[in-house]
C-alpha positions, 0 to 999 in steps of 0.5 A: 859267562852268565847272560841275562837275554831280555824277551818279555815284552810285547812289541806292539810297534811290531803289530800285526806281527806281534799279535800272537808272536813276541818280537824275539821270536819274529823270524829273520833268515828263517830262524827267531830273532832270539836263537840268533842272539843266543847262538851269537853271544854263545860263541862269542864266550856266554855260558849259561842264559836267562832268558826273561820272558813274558808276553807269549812265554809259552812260545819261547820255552817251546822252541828252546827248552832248558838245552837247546843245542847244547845251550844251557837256558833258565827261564826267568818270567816277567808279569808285568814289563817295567823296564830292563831294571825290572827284567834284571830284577826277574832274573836275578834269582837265577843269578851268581855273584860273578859278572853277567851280561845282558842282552835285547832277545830280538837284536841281531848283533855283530859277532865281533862286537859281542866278543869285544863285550864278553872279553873287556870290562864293564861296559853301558848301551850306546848307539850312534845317531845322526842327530843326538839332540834328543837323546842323553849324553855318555862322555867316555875318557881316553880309555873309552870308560865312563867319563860322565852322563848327561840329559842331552847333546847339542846338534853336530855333535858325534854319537857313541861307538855300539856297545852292549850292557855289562854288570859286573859282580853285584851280589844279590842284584834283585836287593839292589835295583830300586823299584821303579826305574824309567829306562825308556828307549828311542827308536834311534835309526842307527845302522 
């Protein structure tokens, strides 16, 4: 399966270390964050990757090239970051209309749960917190599909399982996305 692999911001809460390195090439257990998403997702059923670059882009062509370890890689460049609709809307030219993936480059993830990812159905971004109050509300139904969406979560209230972004079969999704959406993030403290 196709995969979109975010990678272009700067990372500026990750500063110093970011000053001259984007965030999905910081090192952890002596390789790049990235390469670790990479290798996951790949073993986990992902067959082709664009990754969307910007910030320092040139560090990250460098190290992976367009095959590396027999990975299939496209690169997508994002000028300006305005947000992961805007990244999905680089990278769609690189695109199919079969089902894509699309992950943070500099997240470490569980291999089971990627597996999960790549072998259900649609699935949309969600972490537990301790204290959901501040953030917005996913309700799932028996069969943990959406069920609704809301603005914000009383105290006390339990959050969500992890899980990872999934669009499925949008034919020429770069027509699709509106211009501008807000899809901001919070630093959650989730394990």
């Amino acid at each position: 399966m196709q995969t979109v692999v975010l990678a272009a911001g700067q990372g500026t809460r990750m500063r110093p270390l970011t000053d001259t390195t984007p965030k999905p090439m910081l090192p952890a257990v002596g390789r790049p964050l990235l390469e670790h998403t990479l290798n996951r997702a790949a073993d986990a059923g992902a067959s082709r990757f664009i990754v969307v670059v910007g910030y320092e882009s040139q560090q990250v062509r460098e190290h992976f090239g367009d095959n590396r370890a027999g990975l299939d890689i496209a690169y997508a460049e994002q000028t300006d970051q305005r947000g992961t609709a805007d990244a999905v809307r680089a990278a769609a030219p690189h695109l199919d209309d079969d089902a894509f993936v699309v992950l943070n480059g500099d997240a470490l993830y569980d291999p089971a749960s990627l597996a999960t990812l790549y072998e259900s159905g649609p699935a949309v971004g969600s972490y537990r917190v301790d204290n959901p109050s501040n953030y917005g509300v996913l309700q799932l139904d028996g069969e943990r599909r959406h069920a609704s969406h809301g603005r914000r979560r009383k105290a006390g209230r339990p959050g969500l399982e992890p899980h990872q972004y999934r669009l499925v079969r949008l034919p020429r999704v770069g027509d699709r996305l509106p211009r501008r959406i807000d899809l901001r993030t919070r630093r959650t403290g989730a394990d």
